[in-house]
N, C-alpha and C positions, 0 to 999 in steps of 0.2 A: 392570509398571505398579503404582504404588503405589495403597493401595485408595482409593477416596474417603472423605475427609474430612466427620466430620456437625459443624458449629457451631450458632453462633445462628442461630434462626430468625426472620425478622420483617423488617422495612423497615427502612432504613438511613436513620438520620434526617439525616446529614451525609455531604459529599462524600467521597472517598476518593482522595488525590491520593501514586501514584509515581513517584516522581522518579527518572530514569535519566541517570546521566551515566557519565562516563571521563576513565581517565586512561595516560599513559605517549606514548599518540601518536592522530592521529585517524583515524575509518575502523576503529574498533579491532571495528564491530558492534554499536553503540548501537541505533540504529535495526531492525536485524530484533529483538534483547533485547527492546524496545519493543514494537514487533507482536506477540511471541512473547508477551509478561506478558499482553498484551490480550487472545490470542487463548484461552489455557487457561484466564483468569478469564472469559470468556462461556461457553466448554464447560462451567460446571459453571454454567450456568443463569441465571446474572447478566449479563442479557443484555445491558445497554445500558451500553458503554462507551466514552470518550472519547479523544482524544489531541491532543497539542499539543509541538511543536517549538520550540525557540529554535534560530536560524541565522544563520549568517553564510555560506551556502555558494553557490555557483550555482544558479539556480535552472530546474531542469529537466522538473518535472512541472507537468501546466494539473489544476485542481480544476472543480468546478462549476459555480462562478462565474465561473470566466475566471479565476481566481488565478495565476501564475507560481509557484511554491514548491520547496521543497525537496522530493527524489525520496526521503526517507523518507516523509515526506504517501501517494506513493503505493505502498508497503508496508501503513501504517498501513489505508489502505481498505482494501487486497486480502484482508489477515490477515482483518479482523473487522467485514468487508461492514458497512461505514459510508461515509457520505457527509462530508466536512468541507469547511470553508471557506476562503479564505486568511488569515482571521483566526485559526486552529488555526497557521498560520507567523509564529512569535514572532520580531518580527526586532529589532537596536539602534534603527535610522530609523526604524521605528514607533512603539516607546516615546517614543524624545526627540522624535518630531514630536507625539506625544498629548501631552507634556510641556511643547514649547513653545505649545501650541492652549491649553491650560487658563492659563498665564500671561498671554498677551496677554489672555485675558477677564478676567483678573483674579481667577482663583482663588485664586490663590495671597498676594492681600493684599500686593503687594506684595515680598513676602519676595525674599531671594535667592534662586534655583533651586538647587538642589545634587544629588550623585549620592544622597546618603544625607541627606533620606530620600525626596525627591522621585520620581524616578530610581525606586526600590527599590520604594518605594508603587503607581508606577506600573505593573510588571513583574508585584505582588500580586495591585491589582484583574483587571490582563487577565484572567491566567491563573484568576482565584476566577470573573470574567464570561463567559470564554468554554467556560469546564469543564461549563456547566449549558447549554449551547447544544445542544439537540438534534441528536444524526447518523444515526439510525434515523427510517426511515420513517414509524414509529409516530408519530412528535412526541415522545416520550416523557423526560424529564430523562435524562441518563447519572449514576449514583451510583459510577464510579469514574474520574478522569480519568487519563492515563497522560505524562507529561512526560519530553518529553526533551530533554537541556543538550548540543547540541552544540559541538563543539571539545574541547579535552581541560582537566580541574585544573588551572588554572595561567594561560593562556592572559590575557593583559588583557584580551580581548572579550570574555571572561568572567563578567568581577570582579564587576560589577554585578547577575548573575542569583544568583551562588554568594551574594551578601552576601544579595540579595533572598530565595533559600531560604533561607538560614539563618534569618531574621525569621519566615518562614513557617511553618515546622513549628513554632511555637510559638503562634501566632496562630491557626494551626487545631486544635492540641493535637496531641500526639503519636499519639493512638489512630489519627487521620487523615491521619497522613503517614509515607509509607514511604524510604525512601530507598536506589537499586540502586547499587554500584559498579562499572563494568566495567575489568577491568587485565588488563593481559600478566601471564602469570605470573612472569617474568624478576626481575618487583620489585613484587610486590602490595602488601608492607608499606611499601615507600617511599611509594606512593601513596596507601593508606591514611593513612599520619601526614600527608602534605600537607593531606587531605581537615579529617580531624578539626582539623587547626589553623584552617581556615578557618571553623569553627565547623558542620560537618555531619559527623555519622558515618553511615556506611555501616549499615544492616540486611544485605543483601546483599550478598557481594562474588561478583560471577561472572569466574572466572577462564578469558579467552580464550587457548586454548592448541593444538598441531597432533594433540596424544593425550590420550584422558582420564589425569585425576589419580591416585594413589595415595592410597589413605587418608593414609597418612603426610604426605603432601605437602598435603592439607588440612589436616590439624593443625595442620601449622605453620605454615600462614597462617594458620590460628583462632588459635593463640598469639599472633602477631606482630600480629595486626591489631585485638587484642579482639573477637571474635566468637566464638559456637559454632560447631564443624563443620558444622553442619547450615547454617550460612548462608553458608557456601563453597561455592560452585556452578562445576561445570564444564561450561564451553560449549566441547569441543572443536571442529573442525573435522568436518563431515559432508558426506555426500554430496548435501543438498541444503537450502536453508534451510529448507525444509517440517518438517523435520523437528526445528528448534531447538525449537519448543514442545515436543515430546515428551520431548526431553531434560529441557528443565525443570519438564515434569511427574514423570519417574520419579524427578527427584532432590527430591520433597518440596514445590516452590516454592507451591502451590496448599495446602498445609496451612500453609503459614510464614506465606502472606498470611492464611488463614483464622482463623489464633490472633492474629495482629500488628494487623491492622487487625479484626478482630471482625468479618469477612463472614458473612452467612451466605447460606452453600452448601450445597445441597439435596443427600440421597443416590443420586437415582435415577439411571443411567444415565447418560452424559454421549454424547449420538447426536453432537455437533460433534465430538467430540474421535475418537470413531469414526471417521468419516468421514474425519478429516484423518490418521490414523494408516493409515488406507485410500490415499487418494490419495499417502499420502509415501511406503511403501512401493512403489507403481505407478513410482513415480519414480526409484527404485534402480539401483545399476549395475548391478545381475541383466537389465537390461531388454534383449534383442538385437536387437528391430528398431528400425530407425529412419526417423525425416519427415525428409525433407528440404523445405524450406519456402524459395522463393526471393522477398526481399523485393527491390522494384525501386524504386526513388528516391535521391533524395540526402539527404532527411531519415528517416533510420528513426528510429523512438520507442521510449523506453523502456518503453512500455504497449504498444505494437503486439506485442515481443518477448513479454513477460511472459503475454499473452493466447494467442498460440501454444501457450505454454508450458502455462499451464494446461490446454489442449485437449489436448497430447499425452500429460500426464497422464491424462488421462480417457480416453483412449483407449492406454493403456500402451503409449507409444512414447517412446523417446528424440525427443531434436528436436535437429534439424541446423537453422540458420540461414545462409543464402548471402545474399549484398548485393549489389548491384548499383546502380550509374545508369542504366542500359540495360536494357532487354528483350534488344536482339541478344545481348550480352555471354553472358545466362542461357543464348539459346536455341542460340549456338556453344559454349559451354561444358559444354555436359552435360545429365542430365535433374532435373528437380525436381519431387518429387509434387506439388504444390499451388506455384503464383503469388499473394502479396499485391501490390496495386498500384495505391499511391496517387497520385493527383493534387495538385500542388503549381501551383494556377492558379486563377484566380476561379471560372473554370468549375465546378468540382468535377465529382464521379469522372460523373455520368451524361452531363454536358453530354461528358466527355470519352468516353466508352462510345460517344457517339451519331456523336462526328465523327471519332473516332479508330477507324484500323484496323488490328488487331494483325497480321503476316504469318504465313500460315499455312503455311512453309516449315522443316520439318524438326519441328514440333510436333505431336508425337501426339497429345496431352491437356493441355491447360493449365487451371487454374479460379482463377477471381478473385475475391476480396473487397475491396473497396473503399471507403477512405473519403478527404476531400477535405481540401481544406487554406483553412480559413475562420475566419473571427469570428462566431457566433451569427448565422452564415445572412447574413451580411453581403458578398455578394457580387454584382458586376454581372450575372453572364452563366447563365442555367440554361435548362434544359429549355422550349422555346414549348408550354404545355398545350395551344395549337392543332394542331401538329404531333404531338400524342401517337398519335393514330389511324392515322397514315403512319409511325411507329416501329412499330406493334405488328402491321402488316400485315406486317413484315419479321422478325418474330419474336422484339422488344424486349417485354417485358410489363413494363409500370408498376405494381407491387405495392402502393407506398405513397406516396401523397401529405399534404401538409400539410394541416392542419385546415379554410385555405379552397380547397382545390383547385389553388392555382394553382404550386405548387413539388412537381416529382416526388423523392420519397426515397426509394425503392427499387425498383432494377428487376431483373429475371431473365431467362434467355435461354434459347429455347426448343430444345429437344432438346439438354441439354447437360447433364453429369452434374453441376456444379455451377458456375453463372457469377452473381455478387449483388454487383452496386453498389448503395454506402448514402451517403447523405448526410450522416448522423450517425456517431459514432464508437462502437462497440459494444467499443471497447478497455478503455474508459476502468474499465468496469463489470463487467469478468472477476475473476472470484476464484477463488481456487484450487482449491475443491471447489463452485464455479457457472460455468464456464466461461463465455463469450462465445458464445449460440449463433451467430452467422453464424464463427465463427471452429472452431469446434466440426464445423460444418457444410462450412465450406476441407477440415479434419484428415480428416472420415472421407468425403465427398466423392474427396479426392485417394489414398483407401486402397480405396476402393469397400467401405471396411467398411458392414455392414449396421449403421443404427442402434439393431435392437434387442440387437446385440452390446455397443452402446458403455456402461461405468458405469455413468455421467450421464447422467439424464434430461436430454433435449431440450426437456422442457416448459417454456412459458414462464417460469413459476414458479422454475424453477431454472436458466433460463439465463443471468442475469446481464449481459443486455445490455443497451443504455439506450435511450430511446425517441428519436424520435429531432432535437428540439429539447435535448437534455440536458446535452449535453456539448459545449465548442468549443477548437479547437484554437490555438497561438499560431502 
């Protein structure tokens, strides 16, 4: 590990905005790159960072708010335990519907509408408006925002963000803009020249490849591309994405930003960067046991996964994931340490706990964690709080209720080494070194590991799960 970096010291009196884009093809890794710069510029103490995507892609992960967004959004949170909004997903239809809302009122004097400078201006403000948009808890401004240009150089749905940078890094000065390029290694210097002709150079070029590089072979992309060696970064292929930040700590990146943009970065210790070099290790192919985890529905979520995941980490186990539509399917099929199993009904998971009876034929041990499939509690059919007393005679315990009593959200079940239906989604808000405790609680539950064996603290404070009005699902 390279040592820490001492810079200036003091307040940061302007934003600091990196720009990460790609080129050659899409999916090239934008997106973890992006997490990854976020997450080693908070380990060195700088604590409140931002991020913001431009997209054109499907939109597969809920935020917040209720957002639909792009599934790097939720990278973005998991990396550098932040909360964002849907307005952090830069989309074209946004822009040109804030574009055409400001002409009909007439802002615009009349004028023609055009891509440049209308269009470009308008791409500016967002991302200058939404970069100072608090995502920490604290309330606190973020003093580096982290951008990322999806789709690849080139691309026409493009054109209008690439023009819109190019204006940018000039309007906010260069000390405050950085600029990442990510490329295959097959043709870095092709993509470099594309870049620079569009009027942006590259500070970084991170070269994605299946092996790391050879000095030689940085070289001569620092020749060919105009850059020093030192801003040739290789992001091979690893064993887990946990572990991309580490990579681009040991190769310098945290000193590059510290000279480039004039952060200052504190010498002491960096305990996040610890910890994450902790849990990625845990995460290694060295690891011989393994969870298997049988998820049951037709809609499995890409956070539901993810949140697993974290948990088996913290508890250094591989993770197996099985699928199903069926319970029978699981339960002729073979054994499963732990059952998740949602509910896809108005109901949601307790109404279904209450009326639903799972068979208890051929099931040794099964434990369930549960969350429902809703709109911010927007559902017809839940728990009669009058019948709570006749659930709990039978050995349903109602944990958690809403603020006015009358909607149950957490129930438990009695003599059973781990059975928790939730109402809310405790997915949403797992990070990878604060797991998800009721998911946390599935993993070492279904191991009958003792919790004061497990890493991670169980404590609320670091379990990373959301309350449980927090989060809704689409």
């Amino acid at each position: 590990m390279n040592p820490v970096f001492s810079c200036v010291q003091g307040v940061i009196g302007s934003m600091k905005y990196i720009l990460v884009m790609g080129g050659v093809i899409s999916g090239i890794g934008k997106g973890i790159i992006a997490s990854s710069v976020g997450t080693i510029l908070k380990s060195c103490t700088f604590q409140h960072i931002s991020a913001i995507k431009k997209d054109t892609q499907m939109f597969v992960f809920v935020l917040d708010d209720g957002g639909e967004v792009d599934l790097d959004l939720g990278n973005y949170e998991s990396f550098l335990d932040i909360r964002l909004t849907k307005d952090n997903n830069l989309t074209t239809g946004k822009i040109y519907q804030s574009v055409i809302n400001k002409e009909r009122r007439g802002d615009y004097l009349g004028k023609t509408v055009q891509v440049v400078p209308h269009i470009t201006d308008a791409i500016q403000d967002w991302v200058m408006h939404q970069a100072r948009v608090p995502v920490d808890d604290d309330g606190v401004e973020p003093q580096v925002c982290v951008i990322e240009l999806g789709g690849t150089v080139g691309d026409i749905e493009s054109m209008p963000f690439i023009e819109a940078f190019r204006q940018f890094q000039f309007k906010v000065k260069r000390e405050n803009f950085c600029n990442i390029h990510v490329s295959l290694v097959p043709q870095p210097s092709a993509t470099g020249e594309e870049l620079r002709g569009l009027g942006l150079s590259p500070d970084l070029i991170m070269c994605r490849c299946s092996t790391p590089l050879d000095n030689s072979v940085k070289e001569k992309i620092s020749m060919f591309c105009h850059v020093e060696p030192e801003q040739v970064i290789c992001v091979h292929d690893v064993s887990s994405i946990y572990r991309v930040p580490l990579l681009l700590e040991d190769q310098g990146v945290v000193g590059y930003f510290c000279r480039r943009l004039n952060l200052p970065i504190e010498t002491r210790p960096r305990k996040m960067l610890a910890k994450w070099k902790e849990m990625s290790d845990s995460g290694s192919d060295r690891l011989l046991e393994q969870c298997s985890i049988a998820l049951v529905g037709k809609y499995t979520k890409f956070s539901v996964i993810k949140a697993l995941e974290h948990s088996a980490l913290a508890i250094s186990h591989k993770l197996e994931v099985k699928v199903s539509e069926t319970l029978n399917t699981l339960v002729c099929g073979g054994r499963s340490d732990a059952i998740w199993l949602p509910s896809h009904h108005p109901g949601g998971c307790c109404t279904l706990l209450v009326v639903e009876e799972i068979p208890p034929d051929n099931v040794k041990r099964y434990i369930y964690v549960m969350s429902y499939y809703y709109k911010y509690h927007a559902h017809r059919h839940s728990v009669n709080p009058e019948l709570k007393q006749h659930f709990e005679e039978k050995g349903f315990r109602f944990v958690g209720q809403d603020v006015e009593g009358e909607r149950m959200e957490v129930i438990e079940l009695d003599d059973h080494l781990y059975f928790v239906g939730v109402q809310y989604h405790p997915e949403f808000t797992s990070r990878p070194i604060k797991p998800s405790q009721p998911y946390l609680g599935l993993l070492l539950g279904g191991f009958q590991v003792i919790f004061r064996k497990a890493r991670f603290s169980v404590d609320s404070d670091q379990s990373g799960s959301s309350s449980p009005d927090s989060r809704a699902s689409n």
